[in-house]
C-alpha beads as a LAMMPS data file, in Angstrom:
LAMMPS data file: protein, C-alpha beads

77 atoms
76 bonds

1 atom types
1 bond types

-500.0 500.0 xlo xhi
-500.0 500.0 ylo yhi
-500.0 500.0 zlo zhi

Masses

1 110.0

Atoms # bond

1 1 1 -112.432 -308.950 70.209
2 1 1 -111.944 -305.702 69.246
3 1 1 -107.947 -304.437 69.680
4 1 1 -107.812 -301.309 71.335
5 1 1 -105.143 -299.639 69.850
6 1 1 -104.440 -296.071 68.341
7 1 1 -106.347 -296.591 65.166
8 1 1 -109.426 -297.829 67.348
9 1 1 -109.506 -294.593 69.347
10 1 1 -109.237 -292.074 66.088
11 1 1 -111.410 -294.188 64.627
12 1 1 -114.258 -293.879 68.018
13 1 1 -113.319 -290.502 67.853
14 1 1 -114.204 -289.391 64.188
15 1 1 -117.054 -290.918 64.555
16 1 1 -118.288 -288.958 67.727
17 1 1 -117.387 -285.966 65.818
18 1 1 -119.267 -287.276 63.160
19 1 1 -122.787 -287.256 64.956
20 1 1 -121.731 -284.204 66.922
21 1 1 -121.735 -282.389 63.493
22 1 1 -125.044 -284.065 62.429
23 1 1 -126.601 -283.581 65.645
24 1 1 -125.579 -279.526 64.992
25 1 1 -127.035 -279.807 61.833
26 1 1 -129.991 -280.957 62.680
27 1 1 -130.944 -278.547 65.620
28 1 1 -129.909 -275.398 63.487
29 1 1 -132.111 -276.613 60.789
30 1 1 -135.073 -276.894 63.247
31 1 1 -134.488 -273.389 64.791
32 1 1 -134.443 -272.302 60.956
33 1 1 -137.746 -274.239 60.153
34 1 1 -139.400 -272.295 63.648
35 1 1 -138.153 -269.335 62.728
36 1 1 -139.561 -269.583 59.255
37 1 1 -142.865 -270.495 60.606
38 1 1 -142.522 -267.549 63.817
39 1 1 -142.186 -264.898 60.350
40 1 1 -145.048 -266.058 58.626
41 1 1 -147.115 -266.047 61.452
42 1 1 -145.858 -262.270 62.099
43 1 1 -146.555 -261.199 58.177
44 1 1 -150.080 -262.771 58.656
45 1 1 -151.004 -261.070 62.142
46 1 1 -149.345 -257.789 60.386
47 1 1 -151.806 -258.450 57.491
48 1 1 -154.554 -258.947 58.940
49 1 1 -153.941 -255.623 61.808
50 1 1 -153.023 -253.578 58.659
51 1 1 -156.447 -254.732 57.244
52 1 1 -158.335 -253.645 60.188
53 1 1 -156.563 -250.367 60.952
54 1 1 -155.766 -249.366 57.682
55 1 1 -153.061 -247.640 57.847
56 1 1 -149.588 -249.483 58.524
57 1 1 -147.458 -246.061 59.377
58 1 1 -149.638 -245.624 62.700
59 1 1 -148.435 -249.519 63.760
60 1 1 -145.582 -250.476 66.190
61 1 1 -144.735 -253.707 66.410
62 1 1 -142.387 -255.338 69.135
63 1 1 -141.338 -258.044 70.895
64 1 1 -141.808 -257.847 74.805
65 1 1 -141.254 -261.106 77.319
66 1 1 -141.003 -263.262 74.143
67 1 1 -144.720 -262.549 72.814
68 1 1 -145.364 -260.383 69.833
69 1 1 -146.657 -256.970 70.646
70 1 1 -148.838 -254.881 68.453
71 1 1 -149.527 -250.982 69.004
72 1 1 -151.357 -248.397 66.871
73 1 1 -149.470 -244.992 67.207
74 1 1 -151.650 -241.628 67.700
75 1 1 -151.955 -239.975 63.991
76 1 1 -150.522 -237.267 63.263
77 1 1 -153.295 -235.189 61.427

Bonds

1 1 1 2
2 1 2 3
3 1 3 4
4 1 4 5
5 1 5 6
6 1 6 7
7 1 7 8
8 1 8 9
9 1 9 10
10 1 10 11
11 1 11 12
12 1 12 13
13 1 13 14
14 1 14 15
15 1 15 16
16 1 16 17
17 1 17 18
18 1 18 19
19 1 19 20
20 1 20 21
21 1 21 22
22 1 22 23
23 1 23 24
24 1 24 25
25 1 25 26
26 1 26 27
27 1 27 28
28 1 28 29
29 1 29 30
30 1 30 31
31 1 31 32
32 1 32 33
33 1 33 34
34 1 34 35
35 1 35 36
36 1 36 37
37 1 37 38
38 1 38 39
39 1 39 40
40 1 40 41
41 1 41 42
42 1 42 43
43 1 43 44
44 1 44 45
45 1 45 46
46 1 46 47
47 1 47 48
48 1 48 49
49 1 49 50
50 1 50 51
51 1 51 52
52 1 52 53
53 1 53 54
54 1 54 55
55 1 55 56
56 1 56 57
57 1 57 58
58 1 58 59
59 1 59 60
60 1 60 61
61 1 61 62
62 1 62 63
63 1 63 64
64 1 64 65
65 1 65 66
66 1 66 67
67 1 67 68
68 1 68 69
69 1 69 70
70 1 70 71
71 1 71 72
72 1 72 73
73 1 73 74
74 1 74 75
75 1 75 76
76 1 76 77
C-alpha cells in the first residue's frame, strides 16, 4: 500500500505540474500550427485577389467578426 507521507504528496504534485506543462505545450503548439495554416491561407487568397485586380496598393484587407475581409480601394488616377 502506498504510504502517504510528505514525499508521496511532492511527488503527486510534480507530476501534475508535469502534465500541466505538457498539456501547455501542446495547445500553444496547435494554436501555432492554425495560425501557420490561417497565414498561408491569407498569402494565397491575397495572391490570387492581387492576380485578378492587379494592382495590390488599391487592396484593403481586414479582419471583421473573425472572417477575412477583402476591399479594393477607389484609384487615385
Amino acid at each position: 500500500m502506498t504510504q502517504l507521507n510528505e514525499d508521496h504528496f511532492e511527488l503527486h504534485s510534480s507530476n501534475k505540474d508535469k502534465r500541466y506543462k505538457d498539456q501547455k505545450i501542446k495547445y500553444l503548439e496547435d494554436r501555432m500550427k492554425t495560425l501557420e495554416k490561417s497565414v498561408e491561407r491569407i498569402h494565397k487568397i491575397m495572391a490570387r485577389f492581387q492576380m485578378t485586380e492587379g494592382d495590390k496598393d488599391n487592396v484593403e484587407v481586414g479582419i471583421r467578426n473573425g472572417k477575412l475581409v477583402l476591399r479594393t480601394l477607389a484609384s487615385k488616377s
